[in-house]
C-alpha positions as CSV (number, residue, x, y, z in Angstrom):
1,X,4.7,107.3,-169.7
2,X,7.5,105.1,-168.5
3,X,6.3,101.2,-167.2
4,X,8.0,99.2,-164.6
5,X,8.4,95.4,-165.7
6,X,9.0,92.4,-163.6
7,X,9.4,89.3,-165.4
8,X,10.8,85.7,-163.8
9,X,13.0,83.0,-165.5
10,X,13.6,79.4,-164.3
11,X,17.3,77.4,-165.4
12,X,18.4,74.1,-164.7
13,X,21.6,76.0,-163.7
14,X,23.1,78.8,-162.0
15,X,24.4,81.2,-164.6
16,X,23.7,85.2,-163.7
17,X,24.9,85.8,-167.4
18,X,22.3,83.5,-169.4
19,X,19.6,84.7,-166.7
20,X,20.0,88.3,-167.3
21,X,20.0,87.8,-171.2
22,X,16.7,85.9,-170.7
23,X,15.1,88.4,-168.9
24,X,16.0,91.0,-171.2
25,X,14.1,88.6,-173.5
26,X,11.0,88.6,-171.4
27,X,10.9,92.2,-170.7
28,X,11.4,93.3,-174.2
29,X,8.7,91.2,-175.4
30,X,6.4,92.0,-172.4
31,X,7.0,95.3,-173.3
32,X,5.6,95.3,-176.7
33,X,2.8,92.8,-175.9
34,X,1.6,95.4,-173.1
35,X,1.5,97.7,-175.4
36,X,-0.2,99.4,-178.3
37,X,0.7,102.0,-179.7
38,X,-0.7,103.9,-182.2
39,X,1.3,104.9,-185.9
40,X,3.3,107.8,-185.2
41,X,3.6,108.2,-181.7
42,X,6.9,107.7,-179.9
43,X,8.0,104.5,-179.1
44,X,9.2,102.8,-176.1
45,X,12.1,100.7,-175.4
46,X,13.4,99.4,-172.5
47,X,15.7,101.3,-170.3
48,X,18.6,98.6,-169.5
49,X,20.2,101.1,-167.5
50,X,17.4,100.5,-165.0
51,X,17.7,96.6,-165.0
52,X,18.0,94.7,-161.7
53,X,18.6,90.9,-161.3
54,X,17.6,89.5,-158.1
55,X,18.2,85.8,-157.5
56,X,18.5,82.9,-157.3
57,X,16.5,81.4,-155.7
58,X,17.0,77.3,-155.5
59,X,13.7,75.2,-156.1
60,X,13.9,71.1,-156.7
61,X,10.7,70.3,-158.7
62,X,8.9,67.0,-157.4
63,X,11.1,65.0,-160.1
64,X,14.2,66.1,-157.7
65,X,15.6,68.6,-160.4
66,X,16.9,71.9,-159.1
67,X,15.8,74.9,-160.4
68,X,17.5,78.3,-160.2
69,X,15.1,81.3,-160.1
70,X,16.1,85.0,-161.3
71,X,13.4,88.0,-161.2
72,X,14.5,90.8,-163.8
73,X,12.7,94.5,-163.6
74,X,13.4,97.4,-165.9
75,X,11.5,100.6,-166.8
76,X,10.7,101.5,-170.6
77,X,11.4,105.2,-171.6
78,X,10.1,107.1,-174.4
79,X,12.1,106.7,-177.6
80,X,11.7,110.5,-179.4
81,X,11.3,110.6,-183.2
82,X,14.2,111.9,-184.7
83,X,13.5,114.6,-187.3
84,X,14.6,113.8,-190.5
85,X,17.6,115.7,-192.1
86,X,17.2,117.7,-195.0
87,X,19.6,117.1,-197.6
88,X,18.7,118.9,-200.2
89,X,18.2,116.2,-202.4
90,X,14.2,114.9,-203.6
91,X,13.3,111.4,-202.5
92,X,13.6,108.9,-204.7
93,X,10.8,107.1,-206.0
């Protein structure tokens, strides 16, 4: 089951770059904090191919500092097991 994640991030500076790695920060931890995932079943990762980056906003906070606002959503897919390759050879111990 894929999950759509919104997260929000707050600069003292416009900068798309540094706001989309930030939010790629966010999501990927509120990924794996919204999750639980039992040993052995697949895992999930975010899909970055689905990221959007809306923003920014401009705030000034009541100390007259301006704050840029960027909202960041991406889905998570399934990442599949991958069988392991027999070699041949016995595991060492």
């Amino acid at each position: 089951m894929a999950h759509r994640i919104t997260t929000v991030v707050e600069l003292p500076f416009d900068n798309l770059e540094q706001a989309t790695v930030a939010l790629q920060g966010h999501l990927r931890h509120m990924l794996t904090e919204r999750l639980n995932i039992p040993a052995g079943q697949p895992m999930q990762v975010m899909d970055w191919d689905t990221l959007t980056v809306d923003g920014p906003t401009q705030q000034t906070d009541p100390g007259g500092r301006t704050w840029f606002t960027y909202t960041g959503t991406a889905s998570s897919r399934l990442l599949r097991p991958v069988d392991p390759v027999d070699t041949g050879q016995q595991p060492q111990p």
